[in-house]
VEXPADO-704289 format. One record per residue: residue in three letters; x, y, z of N, C-alpha, C in turn. Coordinates in steps of 0.2 Angstrom, whole numbers, plus 5000, padded with zeros to 4 digits. Atoms other than C-alpha are relative to their C-alpha. Example, Ala and Ser with C-alpha at 12.3 -4.5 7.8 and 13.67 -1.06 7.14 Angstrom:
# residues 2
Ala500449945000506249785039500450065000;Ser499649944999506849955036499650055003;
# end
This chain:
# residues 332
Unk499550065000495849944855500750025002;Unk499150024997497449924865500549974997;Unk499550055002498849864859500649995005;Unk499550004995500249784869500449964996;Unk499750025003501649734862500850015002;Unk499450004997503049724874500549975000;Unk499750065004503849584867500150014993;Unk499650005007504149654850500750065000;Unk499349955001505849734848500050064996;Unk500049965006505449844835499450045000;Unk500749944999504250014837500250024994;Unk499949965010503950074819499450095004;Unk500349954999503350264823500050064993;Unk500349975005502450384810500050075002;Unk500249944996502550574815500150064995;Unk499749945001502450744811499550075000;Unk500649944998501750924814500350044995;Unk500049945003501551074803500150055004;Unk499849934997502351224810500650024999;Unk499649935002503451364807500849965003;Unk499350024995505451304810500550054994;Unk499449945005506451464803500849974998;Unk499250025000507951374806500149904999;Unk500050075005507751194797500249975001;Unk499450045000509351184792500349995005;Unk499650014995510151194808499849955005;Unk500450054997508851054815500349934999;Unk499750075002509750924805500449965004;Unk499450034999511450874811499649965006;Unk500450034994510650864830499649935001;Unk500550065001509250754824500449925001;Unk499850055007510250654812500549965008;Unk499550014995511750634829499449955005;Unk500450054995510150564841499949954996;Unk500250055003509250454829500849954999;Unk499350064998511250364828500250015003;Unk499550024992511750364845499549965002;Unk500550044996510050274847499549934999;Unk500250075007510050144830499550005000;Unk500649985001508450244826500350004992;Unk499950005008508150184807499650054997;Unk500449965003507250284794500050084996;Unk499949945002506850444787499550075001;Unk500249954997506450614794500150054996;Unk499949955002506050774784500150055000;Unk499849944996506350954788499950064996;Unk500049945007505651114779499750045005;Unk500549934997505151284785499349985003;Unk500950024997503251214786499949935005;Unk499750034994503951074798500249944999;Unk499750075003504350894799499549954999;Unk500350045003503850724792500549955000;Unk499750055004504250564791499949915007;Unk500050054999504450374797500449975006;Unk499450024997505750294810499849945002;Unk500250074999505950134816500649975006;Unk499450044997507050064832499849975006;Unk500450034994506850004850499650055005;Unk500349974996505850074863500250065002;Unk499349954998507150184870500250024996;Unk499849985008507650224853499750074999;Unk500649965005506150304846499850055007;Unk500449934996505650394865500550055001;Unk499649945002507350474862499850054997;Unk500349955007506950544845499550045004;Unk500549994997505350594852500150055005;Unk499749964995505950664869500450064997;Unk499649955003507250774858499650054996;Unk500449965005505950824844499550055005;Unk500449994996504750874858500350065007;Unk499749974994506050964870499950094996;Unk499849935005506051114855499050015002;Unk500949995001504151204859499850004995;Unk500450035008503851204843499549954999;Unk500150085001503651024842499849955006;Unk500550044993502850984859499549964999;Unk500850035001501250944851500149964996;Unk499950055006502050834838499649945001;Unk500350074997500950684832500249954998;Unk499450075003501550514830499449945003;Unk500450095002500650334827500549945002;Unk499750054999501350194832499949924996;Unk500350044999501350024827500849944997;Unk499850054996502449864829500449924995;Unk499850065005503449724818500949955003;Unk499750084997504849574822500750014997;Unk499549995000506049654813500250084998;Unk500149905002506949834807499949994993;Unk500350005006505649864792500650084997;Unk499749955002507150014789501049994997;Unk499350035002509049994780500350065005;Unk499649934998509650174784499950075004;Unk500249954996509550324792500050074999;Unk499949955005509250494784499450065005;Unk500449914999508750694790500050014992;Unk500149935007508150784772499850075004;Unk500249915002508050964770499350004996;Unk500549995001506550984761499750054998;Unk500749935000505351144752499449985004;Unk500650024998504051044758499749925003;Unk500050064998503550894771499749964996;Unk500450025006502250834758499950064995;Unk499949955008502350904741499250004996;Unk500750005006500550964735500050034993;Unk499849945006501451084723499550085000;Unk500349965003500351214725500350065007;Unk500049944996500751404734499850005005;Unk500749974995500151454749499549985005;Unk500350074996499451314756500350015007;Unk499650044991499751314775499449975005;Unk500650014992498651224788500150035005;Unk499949984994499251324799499550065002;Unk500349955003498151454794499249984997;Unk500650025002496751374788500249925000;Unk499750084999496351174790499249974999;Unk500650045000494851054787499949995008;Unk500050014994493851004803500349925002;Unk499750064999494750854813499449955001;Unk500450054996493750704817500549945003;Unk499950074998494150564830499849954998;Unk500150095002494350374825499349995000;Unk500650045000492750344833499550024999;Unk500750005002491650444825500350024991;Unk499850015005492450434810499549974995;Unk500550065002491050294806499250044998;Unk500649974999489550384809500250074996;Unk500049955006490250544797499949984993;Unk499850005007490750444782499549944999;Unk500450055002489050334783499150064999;Unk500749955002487850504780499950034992;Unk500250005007487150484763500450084997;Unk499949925002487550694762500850014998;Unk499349995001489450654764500649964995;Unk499650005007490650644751500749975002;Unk499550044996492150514755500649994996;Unk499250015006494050534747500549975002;Unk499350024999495350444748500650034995;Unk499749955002496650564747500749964996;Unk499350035002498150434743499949974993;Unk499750025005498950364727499449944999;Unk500650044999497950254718500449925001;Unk499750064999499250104719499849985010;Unk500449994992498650134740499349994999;Unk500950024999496850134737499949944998;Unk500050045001497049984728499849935005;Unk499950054994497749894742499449985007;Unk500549994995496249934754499750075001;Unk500349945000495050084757499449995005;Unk500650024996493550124767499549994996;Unk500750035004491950074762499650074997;Unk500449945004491150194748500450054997;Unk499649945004492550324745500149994994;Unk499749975008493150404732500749994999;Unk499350025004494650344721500350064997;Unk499949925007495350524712500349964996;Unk499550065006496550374703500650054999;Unk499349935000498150524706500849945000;Unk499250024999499950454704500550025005;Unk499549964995500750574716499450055003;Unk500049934995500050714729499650064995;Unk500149935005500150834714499450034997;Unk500850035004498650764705499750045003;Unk500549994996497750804718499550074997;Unk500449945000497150994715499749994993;Unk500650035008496750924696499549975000;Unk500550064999495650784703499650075002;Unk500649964998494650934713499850054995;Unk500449985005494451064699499749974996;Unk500450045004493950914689499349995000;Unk500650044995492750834700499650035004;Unk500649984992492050944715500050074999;Unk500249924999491151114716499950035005;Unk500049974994490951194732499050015000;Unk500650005001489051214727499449955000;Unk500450095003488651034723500449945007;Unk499750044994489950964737499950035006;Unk499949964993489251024753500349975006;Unk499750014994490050914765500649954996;Unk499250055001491950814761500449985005;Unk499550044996492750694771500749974994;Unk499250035004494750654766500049955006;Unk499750034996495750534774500749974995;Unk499450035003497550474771500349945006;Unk499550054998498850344778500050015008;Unk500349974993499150454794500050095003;Unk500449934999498350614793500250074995;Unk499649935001499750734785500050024992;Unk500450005005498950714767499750055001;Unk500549964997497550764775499950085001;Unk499849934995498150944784500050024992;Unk499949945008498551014766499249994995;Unk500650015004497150914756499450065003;Unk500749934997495651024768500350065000;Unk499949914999496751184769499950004993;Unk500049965006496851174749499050025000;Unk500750005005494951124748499450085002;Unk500249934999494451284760500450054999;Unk499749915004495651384750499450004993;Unk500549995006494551344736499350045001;Unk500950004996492751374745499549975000;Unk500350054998492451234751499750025007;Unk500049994993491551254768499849945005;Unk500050044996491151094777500549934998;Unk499550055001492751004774500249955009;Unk499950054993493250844788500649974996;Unk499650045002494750744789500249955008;Unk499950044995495150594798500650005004;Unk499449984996496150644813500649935002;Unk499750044999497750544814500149934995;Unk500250025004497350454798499749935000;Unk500450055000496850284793500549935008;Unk499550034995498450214806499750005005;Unk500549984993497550294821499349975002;Unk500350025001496050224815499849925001;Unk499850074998496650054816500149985006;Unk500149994990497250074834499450015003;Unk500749994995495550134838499749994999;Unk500550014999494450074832499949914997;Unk500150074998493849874835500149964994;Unk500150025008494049774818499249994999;Unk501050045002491949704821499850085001;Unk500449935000491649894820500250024995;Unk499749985006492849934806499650014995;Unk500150005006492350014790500449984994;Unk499350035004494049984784500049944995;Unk499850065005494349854771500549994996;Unk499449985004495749794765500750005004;Unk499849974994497449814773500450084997;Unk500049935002498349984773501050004999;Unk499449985002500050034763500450045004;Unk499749974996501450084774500850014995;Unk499649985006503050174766500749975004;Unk499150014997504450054774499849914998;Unk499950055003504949864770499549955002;Unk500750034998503249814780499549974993;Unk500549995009502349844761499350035004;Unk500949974999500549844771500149965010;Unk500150034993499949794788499449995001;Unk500750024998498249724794499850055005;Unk500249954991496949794807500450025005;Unk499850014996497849744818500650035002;Unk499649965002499349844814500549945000;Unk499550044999500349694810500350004991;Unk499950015005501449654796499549974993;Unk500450045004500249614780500149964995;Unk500350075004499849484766500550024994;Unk499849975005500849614753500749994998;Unk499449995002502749604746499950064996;Unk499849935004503449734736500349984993;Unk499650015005504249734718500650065001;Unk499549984997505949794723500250054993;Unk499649965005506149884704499550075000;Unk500549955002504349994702499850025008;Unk500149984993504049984722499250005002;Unk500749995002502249954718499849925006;Unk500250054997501549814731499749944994;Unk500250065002501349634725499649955003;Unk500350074995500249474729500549934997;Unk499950075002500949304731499849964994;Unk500550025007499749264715500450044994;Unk499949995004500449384705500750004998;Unk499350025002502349344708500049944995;Unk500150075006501749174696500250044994;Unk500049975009501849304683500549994994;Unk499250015003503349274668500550065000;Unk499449924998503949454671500150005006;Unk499949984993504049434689500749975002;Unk499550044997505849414694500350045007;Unk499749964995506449444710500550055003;Unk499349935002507249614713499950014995;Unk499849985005507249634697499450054993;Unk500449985005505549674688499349955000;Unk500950065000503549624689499750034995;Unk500550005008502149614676499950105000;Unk500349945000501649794681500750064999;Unk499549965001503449884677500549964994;Unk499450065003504449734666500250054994;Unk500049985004503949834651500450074997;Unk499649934999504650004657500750005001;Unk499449984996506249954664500349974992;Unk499850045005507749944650500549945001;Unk499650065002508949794647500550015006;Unk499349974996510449894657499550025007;Unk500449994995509049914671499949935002;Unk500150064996508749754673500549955001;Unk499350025001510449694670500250015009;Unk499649954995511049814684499449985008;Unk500450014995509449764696500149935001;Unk500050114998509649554695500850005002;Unk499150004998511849604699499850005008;Unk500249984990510949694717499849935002;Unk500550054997509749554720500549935000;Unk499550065002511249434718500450015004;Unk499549984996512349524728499749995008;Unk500150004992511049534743499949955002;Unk500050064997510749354743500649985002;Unk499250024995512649314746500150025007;Unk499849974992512749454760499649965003;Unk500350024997511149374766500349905003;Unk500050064996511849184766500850015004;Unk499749994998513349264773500150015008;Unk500449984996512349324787500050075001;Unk500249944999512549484782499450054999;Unk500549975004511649664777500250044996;Unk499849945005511749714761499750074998;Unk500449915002511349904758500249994991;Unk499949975005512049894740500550044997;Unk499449985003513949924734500250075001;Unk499849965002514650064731499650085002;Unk500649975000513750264734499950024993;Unk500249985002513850314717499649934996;Unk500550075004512950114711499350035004;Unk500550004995511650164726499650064996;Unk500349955004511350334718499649994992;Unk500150025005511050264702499549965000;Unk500350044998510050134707499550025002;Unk500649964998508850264716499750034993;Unk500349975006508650364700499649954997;Unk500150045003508350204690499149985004;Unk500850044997507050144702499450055000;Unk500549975000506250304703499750024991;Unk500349995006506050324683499749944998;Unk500450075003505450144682499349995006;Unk500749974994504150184697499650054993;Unk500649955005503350344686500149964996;Unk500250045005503450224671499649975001;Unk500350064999502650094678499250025001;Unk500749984997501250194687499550044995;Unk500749955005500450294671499749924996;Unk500550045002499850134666499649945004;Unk500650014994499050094683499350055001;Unk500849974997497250104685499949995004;
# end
């Protein structure tokens, strides 16, 4: 499947390669100086083991970044997904330092070194439909919720972390003779099969380019897919089609919403839904309905609110992130 979308202002681009960047630190400023000379939104990670992350601007924009990340040999082979929305799904623009692009928590782990085997989108279909193979969806369970392929496996993990606890739980390298992963867009993936052939696993697969790539290639009347797929910017989810999807977000736990479940009595805009209300205190939600009051003015002003002050912003990140893990230990 082609997509064309020459008409939309806005290339939302997903990228990153594992390898070796001894000098990290010194990778930022430069970055950080193109992405704003070229109101490339987003956020870009940066660790010894490589980089990671999201961005979002215009055509020219994003084949700057690109061209700039790509001029370092390192990162010639960098890989990046595209896919396409009407407006910027990004507020700000951020380079992190980083231990690690994706955080498995576990030592030693390199794909560079060891890695699951890749599969193309289009045989994708034909591995994870042989009764003998084993199919995981590597992401969070609030993501697998939203859509999955047909048959996988849910670990039901809150973070990455999980993960290596789901497979000692779950999988034995004796009784699991073949495992397909897949995640979002691929970079799950790279660590999930380097950990499971660190453990001794031997016929590990993973969906090359993840389930993004997947979308772009392959026909919806062919699609295993069901569902649409969780994306980490103000999009929430997007369809086959790689379009914006059906989902909002709850702006306090960040946990995807339906139109059906905002009727809920805890669901207040910005402020708190049925699935965090419980979690967040009084001064949380006090302090989240002041934001959401603030961004409707800028908005009838016709401005864009980011959100007062840095040490309100700071704060307001913490909070949401202790009302996110609150919320999500009582997600099944």
């Amino acid at each position: 499947m082609t997509l064309s979308h020459t008409d939309t202002p806005v290339v939302v681009c997903a990228l990153y390669k594992f390898v070796t960047l001894d000098n990290f630190e010194a990778l930022r400023r430069p970055l950080l100086d193109v992405m704003l000379a070229n109101d490339v939104k987003g956020t870009l990670l940066l660790a010894i083991e490589g980089i990671n992350g999201t961005v979002s601007g215009s055509r020219a924009g994003i084949d700057a970044v690109l061209n700039h990340l790509r001029s370092d040999p390192r990162l010639a082979q960098l890989d990046s997904k595209e896919s396409f929305d009407d407006q910027q799904p990004f507020y700000r623009t951020k380079v992190k330092l980083k231990k690690e692009i994706v955080t498995l928590g576990v030592p030693g782990i390199d794909p560079q070194r060891v890695v699951g085997t890749y599969v193309k989108p289009e045989h994708w279909n034909d591995l994870i439909s042989d009764p003998e193979v084993l199919v995981i969806d590597t992401r969070n369970d609030y993501e697998v919720e939203i859509g999955s392929f047909k048959g996988a496996v849910d670990p039901r993990t809150k973070s990455f972390r999980e993960f290596p606890r789901f497979v000692s739980d779950n999988l034995k390298p004796e009784q699991h003779k073949k495992v397909a992963m897949f995640c979002t867009g691929g970079i799950r993936c790279e660590k999930s099969t380097a950990y499971l052939k660190e453990q001794g696993f031997d016929q590990v697969y993973h969906l090359e380019g993840g389930i993004l790539k997947y979308l772009e290639t392959v026909p919806p009347e062919q699609s295993l897919w069901q569902g649409e797929c969780f994306v980490f910017d103000n999009r929430v989810t997007v369809n086959h089609n790689l379009e914006k999807g059906e989902y909002d977000q709850c702006h306090a736990c960040r946990r995807p919403i339906t139109e059906q479940e905002k009727e809920h009595k805890h669901y207040q805009a910005g402020v708190s839904c049925h699935r965090c209300y419980e979690a967040l205190s009084t001064d949380q939600k006090r302090r989240f309905a002041q934001r959401e009051k603030q961004i409707r003015l800028a908005r009838q002003r016709g401005e864009q609110h980011l959100g007062g002050d840095q040490r309100s912003l700071t704060q307001q990140r913490r909070a949401e992130k202790r009302a996110h893990k609150n919320a999500q230990r009582d997600q099944g």
